[in-house]
C-alpha positions, 0 to 999 in steps of 0.5 A: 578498410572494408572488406571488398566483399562487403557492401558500402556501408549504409547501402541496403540490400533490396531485393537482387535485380538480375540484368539479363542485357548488357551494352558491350562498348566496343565501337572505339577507334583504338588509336592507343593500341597501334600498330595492333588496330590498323587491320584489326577492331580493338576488340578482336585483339588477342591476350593469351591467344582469346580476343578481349572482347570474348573475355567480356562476353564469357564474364557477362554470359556467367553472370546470367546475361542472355542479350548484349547489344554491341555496337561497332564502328571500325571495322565492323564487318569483323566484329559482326562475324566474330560473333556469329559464332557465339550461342551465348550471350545472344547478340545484337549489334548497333551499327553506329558504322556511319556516325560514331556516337561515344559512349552516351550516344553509343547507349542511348541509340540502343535503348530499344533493345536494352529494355526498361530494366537495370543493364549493364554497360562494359567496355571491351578492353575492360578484363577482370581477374579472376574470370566469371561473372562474381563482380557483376553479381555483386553489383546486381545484389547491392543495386538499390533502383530506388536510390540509383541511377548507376552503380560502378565498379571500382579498383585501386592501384593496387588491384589495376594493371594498365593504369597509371593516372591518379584515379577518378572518384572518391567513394564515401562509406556509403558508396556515394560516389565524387568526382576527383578534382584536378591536381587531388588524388583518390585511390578509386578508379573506374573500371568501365563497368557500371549497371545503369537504370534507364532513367538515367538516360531521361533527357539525355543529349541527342547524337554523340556525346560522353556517358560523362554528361549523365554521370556528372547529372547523377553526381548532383542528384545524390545518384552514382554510387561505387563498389569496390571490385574483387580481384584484379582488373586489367586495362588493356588500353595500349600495346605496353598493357597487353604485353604485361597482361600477357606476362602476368598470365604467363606467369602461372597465376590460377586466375582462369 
């Protein structure tokens, strides 16, 4: 196996973009992590005594982000005054407080504020370990706009806490990414992060609809492509999942 450091074979290194926005996810109803979210966002939700999404924002302000949009739609007002209080990244919310868009709709209606260069898009209950922005710096240096629409951040079994399915991709040595098809198994599964080109977003569906739709669009094209993250990434999707996340930092591991 490749050394996770490295990059997938046949994928040049161009010259390094440098995102400077990002799309922060977090608008989600959190209904896998009740009874935690009937008075509280997903986001705000505490592992080690810090809301998740800080733990996104402070990777993202590592990596040399300085704008993220981040949109809200269940009980936004908390949200909105959570980060009020951050000098970086700069902050700008997309209200999707009357009409909850997921995760395509969600992106596309904050286009104007992301810019006409690669940006990356993070789920808020997305947590990697160790913290900083190393993995997102990589994505940026083995980005190729010329042959990419998106490029994702992958992990194995091996490397996830709170997931349990039988992966999402299959990655070929170039980093060129297929979808798992039912009843297979892959070692690959997507991290909820990803850089994105806005083209992708070119005829993209108007309203709701799942980043899926232009994912699978940029599988046809030759244009998803995956990056095998370094260290552990944890899915805090579910009450079971912050408690084993909890006891892992508990347990005196280095990773912060």
């Amino acid at each position: 196996m490749k050394n996770a450091s490295e990059a997938p074979e046949g994928i040049a290194r161009p010259m390094t973009v440098r995102p400077k926005r990002a799309m922060l996810l977090a608008a989600g109803l959190g209904l896998r992590m009740r009874p935690l979210t009937a008075t509280t966002p997903k986001p705000l939700v505490r592992l080690a005594g810090k809301p998740l999404l800080d733990y996104v924002l402070d990777r993202l302000a590592a990596a040399g982000v300085e704008t993220v949009v981040v949109n809200v739609h269940y009980l936004p007002k908390q949200i909105i005054e959570h980060v009020k209080a951050r000098r970086a990244p700069r902050i700008v919310i997309s209200d999707e407080s009357a009409e909850l868009l997921d995760t395509g709709g969600g992106v596309a209606r904050a286009l104007p504020q992301l810019g006409g260069e690669p940006f990356y898009i993070v789920n808020a209950d997305s947590i990697s370990l160790p913290g900083g922005g190393a993995n997102l710096a990589r994505m940026a240096a083995m980005f190729d706009p010329a042959r990419m629409d998106s490029l994702m951040l992958l992990a194995t079994a091996a490397s996830s806490l709170g997931y349990h399915g039988n992966g999402d991709f299959h990655m070929g040595p170039d980093g060129l990414l297929k979808r798992r098809r039912e009843r297979e198994v892959t070692p690959f599964a997507f991290t909820g992060t990803s850089l994105a080109h806005p083209r992708m977003f070119q005829g993209a569906p108007k309203g709701k609809f799942s980043l899926n739709a232009l994912w699978d669009r940029a599988i046809e094209a030759g244009r998803l492509f995956g990056v095998r993250q370094d260290g552990l990434w944890m899915h805090i999707g579910s009450p079971d999942a912050l408690t084993e996340a909890e006891q892992l930092l508990a347990s005196g591991e280095s990773y912060f």
